[in-house]
Structures are given as C-alpha cells and as structure tokens.
C-alpha positions as CSV (number, residue, x, y, z in Angstrom):
1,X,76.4,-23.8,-63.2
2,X,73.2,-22.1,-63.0
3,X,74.3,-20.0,-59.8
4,X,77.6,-18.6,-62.7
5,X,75.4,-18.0,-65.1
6,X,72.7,-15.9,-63.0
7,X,75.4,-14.3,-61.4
8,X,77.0,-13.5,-65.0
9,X,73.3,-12.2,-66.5
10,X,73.1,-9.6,-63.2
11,X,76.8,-8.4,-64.0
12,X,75.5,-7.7,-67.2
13,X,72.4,-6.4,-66.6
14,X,74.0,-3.9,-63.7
15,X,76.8,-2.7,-66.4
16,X,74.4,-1.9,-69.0
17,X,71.8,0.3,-66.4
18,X,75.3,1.9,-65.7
19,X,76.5,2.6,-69.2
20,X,72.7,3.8,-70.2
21,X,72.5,6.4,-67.1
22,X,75.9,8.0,-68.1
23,X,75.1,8.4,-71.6
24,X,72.2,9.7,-70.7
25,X,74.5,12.7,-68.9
26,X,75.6,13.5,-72.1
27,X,74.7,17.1,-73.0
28,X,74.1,18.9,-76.5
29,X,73.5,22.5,-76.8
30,X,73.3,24.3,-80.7
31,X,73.3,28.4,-80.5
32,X,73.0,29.8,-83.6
33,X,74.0,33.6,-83.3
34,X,75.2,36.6,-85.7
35,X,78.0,34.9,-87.2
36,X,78.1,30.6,-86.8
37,X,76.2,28.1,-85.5
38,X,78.0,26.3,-82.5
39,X,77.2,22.5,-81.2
40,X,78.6,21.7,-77.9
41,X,78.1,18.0,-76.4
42,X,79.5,18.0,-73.1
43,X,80.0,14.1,-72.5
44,X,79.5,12.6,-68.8
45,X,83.4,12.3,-68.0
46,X,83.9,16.5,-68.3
47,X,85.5,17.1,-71.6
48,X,83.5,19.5,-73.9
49,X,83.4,18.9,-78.0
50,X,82.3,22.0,-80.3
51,X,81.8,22.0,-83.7
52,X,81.5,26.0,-85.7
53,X,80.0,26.4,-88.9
54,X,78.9,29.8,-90.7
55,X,74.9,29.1,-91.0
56,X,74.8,30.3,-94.9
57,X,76.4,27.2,-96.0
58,X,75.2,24.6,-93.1
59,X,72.8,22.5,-94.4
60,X,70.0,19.7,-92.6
61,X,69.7,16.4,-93.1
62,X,67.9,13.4,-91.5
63,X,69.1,10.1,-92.9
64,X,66.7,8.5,-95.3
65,X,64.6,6.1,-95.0
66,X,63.3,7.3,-91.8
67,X,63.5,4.6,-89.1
68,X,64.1,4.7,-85.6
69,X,67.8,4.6,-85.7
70,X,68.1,7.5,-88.2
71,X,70.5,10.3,-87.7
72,X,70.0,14.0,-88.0
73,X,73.2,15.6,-89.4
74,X,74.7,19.1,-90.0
75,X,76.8,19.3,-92.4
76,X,79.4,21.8,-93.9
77,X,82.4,22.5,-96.2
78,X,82.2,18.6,-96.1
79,X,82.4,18.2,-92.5
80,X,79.6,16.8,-91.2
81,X,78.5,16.4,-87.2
82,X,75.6,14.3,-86.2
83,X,73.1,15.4,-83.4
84,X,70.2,14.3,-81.4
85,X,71.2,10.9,-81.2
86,X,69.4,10.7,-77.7
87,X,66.0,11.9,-79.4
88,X,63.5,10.1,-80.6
89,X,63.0,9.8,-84.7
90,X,60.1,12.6,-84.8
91,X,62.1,14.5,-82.3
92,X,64.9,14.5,-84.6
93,X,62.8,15.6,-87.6
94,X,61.2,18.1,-85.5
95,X,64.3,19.6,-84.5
96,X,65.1,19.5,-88.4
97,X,62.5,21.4,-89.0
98,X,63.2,24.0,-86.3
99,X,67.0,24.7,-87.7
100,X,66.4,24.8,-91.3
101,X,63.5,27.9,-90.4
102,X,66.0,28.7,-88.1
103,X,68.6,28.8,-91.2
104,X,66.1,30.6,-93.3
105,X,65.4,33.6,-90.6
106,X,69.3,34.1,-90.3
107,X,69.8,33.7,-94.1
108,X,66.9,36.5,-95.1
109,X,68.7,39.0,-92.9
110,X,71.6,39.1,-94.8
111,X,71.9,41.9,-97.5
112,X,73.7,40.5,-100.9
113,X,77.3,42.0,-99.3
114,X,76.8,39.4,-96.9
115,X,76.1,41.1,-93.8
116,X,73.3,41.4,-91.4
117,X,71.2,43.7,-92.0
C-alpha cells in the first residue's frame, strides 16, 4: 500500500508543477491609447481574450481588506475584468497606482467637448 500511495503523491505532485508552468504562460498586456484602454490575456493554449473600455469612465479597484489573495479590478458600465492575478499583492496595488495616474494624465487632456486636446 505504501508503494500506491507514493506512487499516487508523485502523480500529483508532477500534475500540479505542470498546471503551475502553463499558467504561468499566461500573458496580460493593458495599452491605454487615444480612445480605450484594451486588456489582452493571451492564455497558454493560443486563444486571445480582450476586454475595451473608454478610460473616462474606467475606474480602479483592489479588493479590500488587502491580503494576499486580493484582486485588482477594472471596471466599467458595470462590467468589470480582473487583472494581475499572477502579481504579487503590492505589485497589484502598485500597478493600481500606475493606471489611476495613468487615468488622470489621459483624463486632463480632454477639453469639456470631450476630446483630446
């Protein structure tokens, strides 16, 4: 029984270093341009998900309480997409930080028509 059981634990152990170096193919990219703010995560397997947004009414979120496990979302017209998963929680608030200045450049260059100026 012992022999199953070790056999069972390196089964497991193999699947899991597999499943953790696919995910960890996954790519996200955000581009924030003249007119949205596209995120793009390209999983391991090929296909390609995007999610558009105009950036004056995208708004930044990291969920609260912070902890390890918390999720940095972007969120729209009550859509709502969450990225960073693979970062680390001060990454994720970093990266917060980075798009709502972001936000705030691209928002101040708009004259009260609504376009860039």
């Amino acid at each position: 029984p012992v022999a199953a059981f070790a056999g069972l634990a390196v089964t497991v152990v193999d699947r899991c270093f597999k499943r953790n170096y696919r995910a960890g193919r996954t790519v996200e990219t955000l581009r924030l341009d003249d007119a949205e703010l596209v995120v793009s995560r390209t999983l391991p397997d090929g296909p390609t998900k995007r999610w558009r947004c105009q950036p004056f009414w995208l708004r930044v979120a990291v969920e609260r309480p912070y902890r390890p496990d918390s999720r940095l979302y972007l969120s729209s017209h009550g859509r709502r997409v969450a990225v960073g998963n693979f970062l680390t929680l001060q990454e994720r608030l970093d990266l917060a930080e980075a798009l709502d200045a972001a936000l705030s450049r691209w928002r101040a260059g708009l004259t009260p028509a609504g376009h860039p100026t």
